[in-house]
N, C-alpha and C positions, 0 to 999 in steps of 0.2 A: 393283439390290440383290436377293439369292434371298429366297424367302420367309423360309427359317429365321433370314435373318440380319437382315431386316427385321421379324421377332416378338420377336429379342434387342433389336432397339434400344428398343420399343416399350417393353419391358417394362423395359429401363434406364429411358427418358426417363420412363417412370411411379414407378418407387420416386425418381427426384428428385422428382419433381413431388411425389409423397406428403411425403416428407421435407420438404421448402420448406415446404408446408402445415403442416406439423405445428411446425417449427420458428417458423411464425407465429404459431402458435396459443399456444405457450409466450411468444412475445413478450408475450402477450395476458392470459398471467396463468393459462394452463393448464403448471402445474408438470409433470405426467407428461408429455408432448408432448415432451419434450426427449430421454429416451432412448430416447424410440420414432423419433422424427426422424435419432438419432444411428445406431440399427441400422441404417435405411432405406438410409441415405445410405451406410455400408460395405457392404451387401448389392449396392449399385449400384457400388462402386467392384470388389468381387470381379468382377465379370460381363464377362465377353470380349467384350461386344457389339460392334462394328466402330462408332465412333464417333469424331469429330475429337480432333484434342488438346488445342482449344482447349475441348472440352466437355469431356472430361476432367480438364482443368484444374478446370474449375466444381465436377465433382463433388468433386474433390479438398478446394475451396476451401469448401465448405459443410460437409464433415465436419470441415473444419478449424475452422471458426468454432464449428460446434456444440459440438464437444470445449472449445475454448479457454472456449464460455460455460460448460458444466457446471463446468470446470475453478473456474470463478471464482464462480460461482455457489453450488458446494455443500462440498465436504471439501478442497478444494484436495490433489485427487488426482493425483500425480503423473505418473501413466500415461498420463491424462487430456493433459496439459500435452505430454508427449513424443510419444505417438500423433498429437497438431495438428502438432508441429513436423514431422514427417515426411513428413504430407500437406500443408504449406505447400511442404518441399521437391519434394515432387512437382508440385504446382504449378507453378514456378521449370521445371523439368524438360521439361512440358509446353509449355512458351511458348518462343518466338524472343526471341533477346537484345533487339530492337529493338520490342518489342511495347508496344503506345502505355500501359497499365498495367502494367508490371513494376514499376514504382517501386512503387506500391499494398503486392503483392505481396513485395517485398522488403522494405518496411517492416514488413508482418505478420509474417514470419520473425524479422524483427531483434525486434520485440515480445515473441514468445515468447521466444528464446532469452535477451533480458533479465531476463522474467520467471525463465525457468528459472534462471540465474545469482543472482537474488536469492532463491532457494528454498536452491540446492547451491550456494554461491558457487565453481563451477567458473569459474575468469577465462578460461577458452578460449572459453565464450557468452559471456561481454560481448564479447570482441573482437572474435568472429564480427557479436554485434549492430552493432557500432560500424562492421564494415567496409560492412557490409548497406545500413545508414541514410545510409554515405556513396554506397555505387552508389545508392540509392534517389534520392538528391539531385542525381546525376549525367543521371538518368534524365529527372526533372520535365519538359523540355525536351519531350521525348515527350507530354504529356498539355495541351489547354488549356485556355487562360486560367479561372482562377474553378475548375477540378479541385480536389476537399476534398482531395486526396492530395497539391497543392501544400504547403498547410500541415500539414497531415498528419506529412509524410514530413520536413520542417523540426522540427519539433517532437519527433517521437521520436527523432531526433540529436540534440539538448538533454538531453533526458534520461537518456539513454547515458552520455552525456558527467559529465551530473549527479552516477552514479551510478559513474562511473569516477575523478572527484575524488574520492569520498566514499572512494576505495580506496586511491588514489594519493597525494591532497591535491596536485595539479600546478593552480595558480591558472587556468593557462590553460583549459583543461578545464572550471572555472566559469565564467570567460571569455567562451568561445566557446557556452556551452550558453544562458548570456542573449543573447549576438546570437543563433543559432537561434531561441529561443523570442520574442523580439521581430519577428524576421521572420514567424514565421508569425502572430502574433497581428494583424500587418499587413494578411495576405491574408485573412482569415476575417470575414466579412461578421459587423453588431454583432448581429445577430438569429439566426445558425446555431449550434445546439446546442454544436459542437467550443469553440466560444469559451468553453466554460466550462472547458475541459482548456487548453484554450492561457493561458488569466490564472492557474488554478491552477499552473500548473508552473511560468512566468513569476516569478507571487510567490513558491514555494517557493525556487526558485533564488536569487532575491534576499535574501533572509531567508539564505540559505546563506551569501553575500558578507558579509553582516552579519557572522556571526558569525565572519568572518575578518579583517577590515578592520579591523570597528567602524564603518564610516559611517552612521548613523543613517538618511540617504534611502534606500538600498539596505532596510533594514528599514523604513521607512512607507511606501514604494511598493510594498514585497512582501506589506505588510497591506491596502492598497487594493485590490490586485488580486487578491486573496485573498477579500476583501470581495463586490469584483463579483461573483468566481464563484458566491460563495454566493449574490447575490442572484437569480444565473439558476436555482438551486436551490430554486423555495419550498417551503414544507411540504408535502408528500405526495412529494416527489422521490423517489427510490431512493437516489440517491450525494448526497442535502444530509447526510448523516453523515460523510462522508469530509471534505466541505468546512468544516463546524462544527469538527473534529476540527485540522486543520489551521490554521483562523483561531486556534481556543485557545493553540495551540501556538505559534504567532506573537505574541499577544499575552502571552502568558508569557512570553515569549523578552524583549519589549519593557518588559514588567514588570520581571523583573529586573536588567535595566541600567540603567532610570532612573525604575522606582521610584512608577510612577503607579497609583495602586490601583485607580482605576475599570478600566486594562489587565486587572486579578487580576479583579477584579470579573466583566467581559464572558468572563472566558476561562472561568470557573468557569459563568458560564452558557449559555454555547457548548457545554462538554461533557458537564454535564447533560443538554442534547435532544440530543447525540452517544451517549450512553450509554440514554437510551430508546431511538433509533433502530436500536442495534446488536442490541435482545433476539433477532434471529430467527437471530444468527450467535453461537455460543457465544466461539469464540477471540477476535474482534474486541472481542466485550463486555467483556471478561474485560481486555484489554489500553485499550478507553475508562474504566472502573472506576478500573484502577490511574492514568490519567490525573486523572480528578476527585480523586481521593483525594491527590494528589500536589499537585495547587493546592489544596486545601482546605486541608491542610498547611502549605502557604507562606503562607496566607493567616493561619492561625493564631499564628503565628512572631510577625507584626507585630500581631497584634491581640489577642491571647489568646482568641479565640472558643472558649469550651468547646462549642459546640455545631458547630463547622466541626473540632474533633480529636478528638470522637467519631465524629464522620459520618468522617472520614477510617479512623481503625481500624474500625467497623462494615465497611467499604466493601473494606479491604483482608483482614479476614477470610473475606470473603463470596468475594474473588478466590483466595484460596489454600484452600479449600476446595473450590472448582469446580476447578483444575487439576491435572489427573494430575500422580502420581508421575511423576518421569522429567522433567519436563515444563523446558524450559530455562529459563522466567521463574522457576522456584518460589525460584531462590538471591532474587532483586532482589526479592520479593513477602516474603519471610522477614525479609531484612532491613528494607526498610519498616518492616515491621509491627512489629521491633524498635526501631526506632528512633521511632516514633508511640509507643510505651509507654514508653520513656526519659521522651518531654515531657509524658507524660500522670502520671509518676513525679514527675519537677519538679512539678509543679503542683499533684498530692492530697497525696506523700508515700507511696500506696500500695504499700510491699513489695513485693505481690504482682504489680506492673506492670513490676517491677526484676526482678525472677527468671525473669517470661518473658519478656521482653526478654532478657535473657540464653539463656534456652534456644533461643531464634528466631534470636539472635544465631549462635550455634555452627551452626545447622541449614544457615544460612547459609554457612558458612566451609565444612563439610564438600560442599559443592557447588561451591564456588569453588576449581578447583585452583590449584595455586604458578604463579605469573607471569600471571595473569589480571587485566586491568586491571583488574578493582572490587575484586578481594581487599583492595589497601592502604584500601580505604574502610570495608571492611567488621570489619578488624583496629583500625581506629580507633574504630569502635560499641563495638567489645566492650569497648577497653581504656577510652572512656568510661562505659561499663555498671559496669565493673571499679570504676571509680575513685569512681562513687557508692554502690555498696553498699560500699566502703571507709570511706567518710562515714558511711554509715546506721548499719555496725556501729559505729565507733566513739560516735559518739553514744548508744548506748545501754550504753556501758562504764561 
């Protein structure tokens, strides 16, 4: 090797080496670390230094992850999220078809472009992801025994699949993404972290069956295993909000088909410490809020608890006041809020709960264009808002 070309690798193999470090250091709970890791790492991928492909790959794959964590991490920037996709393909690019982790590899491609899809719902990434996850599955074979990319790479074909039902509603699709997601929850030793993304998806999926079927085991098994995960989640986790958030959900789900209150009960305090958990991420917050507010609600329906249909409108105020103009949730945060001051109308009498109900009403509609599935919901608010200050006026004729 000439000396000059042996001072470029040096000075490659060094901005990774920095970068790895640094990207440890943000593991660690050093927030800045991350974009300084992220320069490093494309400062090294610029560089012409005469180095394998297989290292090249590497570099490829750490700027890729770094991008993917900021991505997820902070604004869910989207630049972010497609810059990773590009150095995953390079990755891919770098490697021989038959390279003992390409499945790895091509399950993180498929990840992103999932992701990407559920940002731009461009149906051209899901397919790409769906195709990805099945070469990745073909691949496994390549990698042994006890490989996390075994169940890995099984599990993110489940959820592909999950989320291509969710497009399609083609049963098989939910079908086949619970055998995936039981297969790998199979290979995944009881004590390795993954197992708590393999029982959450697992139960999401089933709870999905549910609400196609109706079979009731599909939804208590989908909350067991929903359950687990949370239990691998204790307090102080990072993702026990996602896991809380999801069990409420489930257990609401289970609430209102048959009706057992302690379900309303637990789901209502699932999302309470879902909604502490979320203060440090504003949009997430904003959408666990509208979640508690929404069971507080239901829970009021059956109870008359004036102090669970205040906490609900305080709650939903609080969410439509934090979100930007523009903002897509503001039509479903508007009507809520109209419709929490309808019941809260019923119950004082107060005028004044009827009038802006009505004008929340309309704010609502004017956001909702023609043929949008909530409009006919939201034209039925109004015309019940209509039909009690009908009432109110006349009563004072």
């Amino acid at each position: 090797m000439k000396l000059s070309t042996e001072i470029e690798y040096r000075q490659w193999t060094g901005l990774l080496s920095q970068g790895e470090e640094l990207f440890d250091r943000y593991d660690n709970g050093e927030a800045f670390a991350l974009d300084q890791a992220i320069a490093l790492f494309r400062d090294a991928a610029t560089m012409t230094a005469e180095v394998s492909d297989i290292e090249r790959s590497n570099n490829y794959y750490q700027l890729a992850r770094a991008l993917t964590t900021r991505f997820r991490k902070s604004q869910h920037n989207l630049t972010d999220l497609k810059e990773a996709i590009k150095c995953f393909r390079a990755v891919l690019d770098c490697l021989p078809r038959r390279y003992p982790e390409i499945s790895s590899y091509q399950s993180d491609l498929g990840e992103a472009l999932r992701t990407l899809f559920q940002w731009t719902g461009d149906r051209k990434d899901l397919d790409e992801a769906i195709d990805l996850t099945v070469d990745a599955i073909k691949n496994l074979s390549l990698l042994p025994s006890g490989h996390p990319s075994r169940w890995l790479c099984l599990m993110g074909h489940g959820v592909v699949l999950v989320i291509r039902f969710e497009q399609g509603g083609d049963p098989a699709d939910l079908l086949n993404a619970i055998t995936y997601c039981r297969e790998a929850l199979k290979l995944v030793p009881e004590d390795h972290p993954d197992r708590i993304k393999c029982l959450g998806n697992l139960g999401g999926a089933l709870v999905r069956r549910f609400s196609q079927t109706g079979e009731r085991s599909d939804l208590d098994q989908g909350i067991i295993y929903t359950e687990e995960s949370l239990k691998m989640r204790p307090i102080g986790h990072a993702d026990r909000g996602d896991s809380l958030c999801k069990l409420g959900t489930a257990l609401r789900k289970r609430y209102d088909h048959f009706g057992d209150p302690v379900d309303l009960d637990n789901a209502i305090l699932n999302q309470r410490e879902a909604v502490k958990l979320s203060v440090s991420d504003p949009a997430l917050h904003y959408r666990e809020l509208s979640n508690l507010s929404n069971h507080l609600n239901e829970r009021n329906k059956k109870d008359h608890t004036c102090d669970d249909q205040e906490e609900a409108i305080t709650i939903t105020r609080q969410v439509l006041k934090g979100l930007p103009q523009g903002h897509p949730d503001r039509s479903m945060v508007y009507n809520n809020l109209s419709y929490y001051l309808l019941e809260r109308f019923k119950r004082t009498g107060d005028e004044g709960n009827l009038l802006e109900a009505a004008r929340l009403c309309h704010s609502a509609l004017e956001l909702t264009p023609l043929g949008h599935p909530d409009r006919s919901e939201r034209l039925m608010n109004l015309s019940g808002i209509a039909f009690h200050r009908i009432i109110k006026i006349s009563s004072t004729l």
